[in-house]
C-alpha positions in Angstrom: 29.8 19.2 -13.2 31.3 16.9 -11.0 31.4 13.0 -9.9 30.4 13.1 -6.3 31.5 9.5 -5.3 31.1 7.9 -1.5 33.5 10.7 0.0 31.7 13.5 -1.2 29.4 15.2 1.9 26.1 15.2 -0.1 26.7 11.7 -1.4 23.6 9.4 0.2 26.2 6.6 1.5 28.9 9.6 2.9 30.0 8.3 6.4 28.1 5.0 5.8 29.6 2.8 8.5 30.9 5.3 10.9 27.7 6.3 12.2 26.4 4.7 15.6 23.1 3.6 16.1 21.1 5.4 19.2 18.2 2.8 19.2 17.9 1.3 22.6 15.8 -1.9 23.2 13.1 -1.4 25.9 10.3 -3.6 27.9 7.3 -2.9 27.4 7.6 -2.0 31.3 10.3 0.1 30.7 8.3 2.3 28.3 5.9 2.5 31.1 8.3 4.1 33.2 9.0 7.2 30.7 4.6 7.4 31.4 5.7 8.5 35.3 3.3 10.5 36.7 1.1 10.4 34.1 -2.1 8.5 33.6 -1.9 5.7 30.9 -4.7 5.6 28.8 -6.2 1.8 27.9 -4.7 0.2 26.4 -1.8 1.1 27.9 1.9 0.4 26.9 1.1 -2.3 24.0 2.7 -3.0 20.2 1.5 -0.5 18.0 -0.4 -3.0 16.3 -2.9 -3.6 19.4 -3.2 -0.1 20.4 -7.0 1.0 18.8 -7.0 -1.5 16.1 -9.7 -1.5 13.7 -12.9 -3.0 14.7 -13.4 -6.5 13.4 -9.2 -6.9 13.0 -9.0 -9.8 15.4 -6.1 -10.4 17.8 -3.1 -8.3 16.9 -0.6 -10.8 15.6 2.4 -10.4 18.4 5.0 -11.1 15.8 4.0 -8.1 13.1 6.4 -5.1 14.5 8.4 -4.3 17.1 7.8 -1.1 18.3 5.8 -0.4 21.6 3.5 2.4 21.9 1.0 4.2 24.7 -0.3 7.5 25.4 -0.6 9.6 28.7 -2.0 12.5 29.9 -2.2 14.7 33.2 -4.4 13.5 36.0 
C-alpha cells in the first residue's frame, strides 16, 4: 500500500488552489431575467429563506443566506 500525499489524483486536497471558482454574484433582478418568458410564481425571485416559509416563522431575517431563489412555469 502506498502514501498518497497532496499530489496524488485521488488525494481530497489534489489541485487544491488551481481550481477557479464559477460562482457569479447576481441581483435578485438579474435572477429574474433567467425567469424570461416564464411566469414567476409569488413570491417571486426572493432569499431562499422567504420563499414558502413556515407558517408562524416571522419575517425572514435578510442577513441568514445568500442565495436567491424563485420558480416559473409556462403560461
Amino acid at each position: 500500500m502506498s502514501a498518497r500525499g497532496p499530489t496524488h489524483p485521488r488525494h481530497p486536497r489534489a489541485g487544491h488552489g488551481r481550481r477557479r471558482s464559477t460562482e457569479a454574484v447576481r441581483s435578485p433582478d438579474r435572477i429574474a431575467d433567467f425567469f424570461h418568458g416564464l411566469e414567476i410564481l409569488e413570491p417571486g425571485v426572493v432569499r431562499t429563506s422567504a420563499w414558502r416559509p413556515d407558517p408562524g416563522a416571522g419575517d425572514p431575517d435578510i442577513l441568514r443566506g445568500h442565495a436567491v431563489c424563485g420558480v416559473g412555469r409556462k403560461p
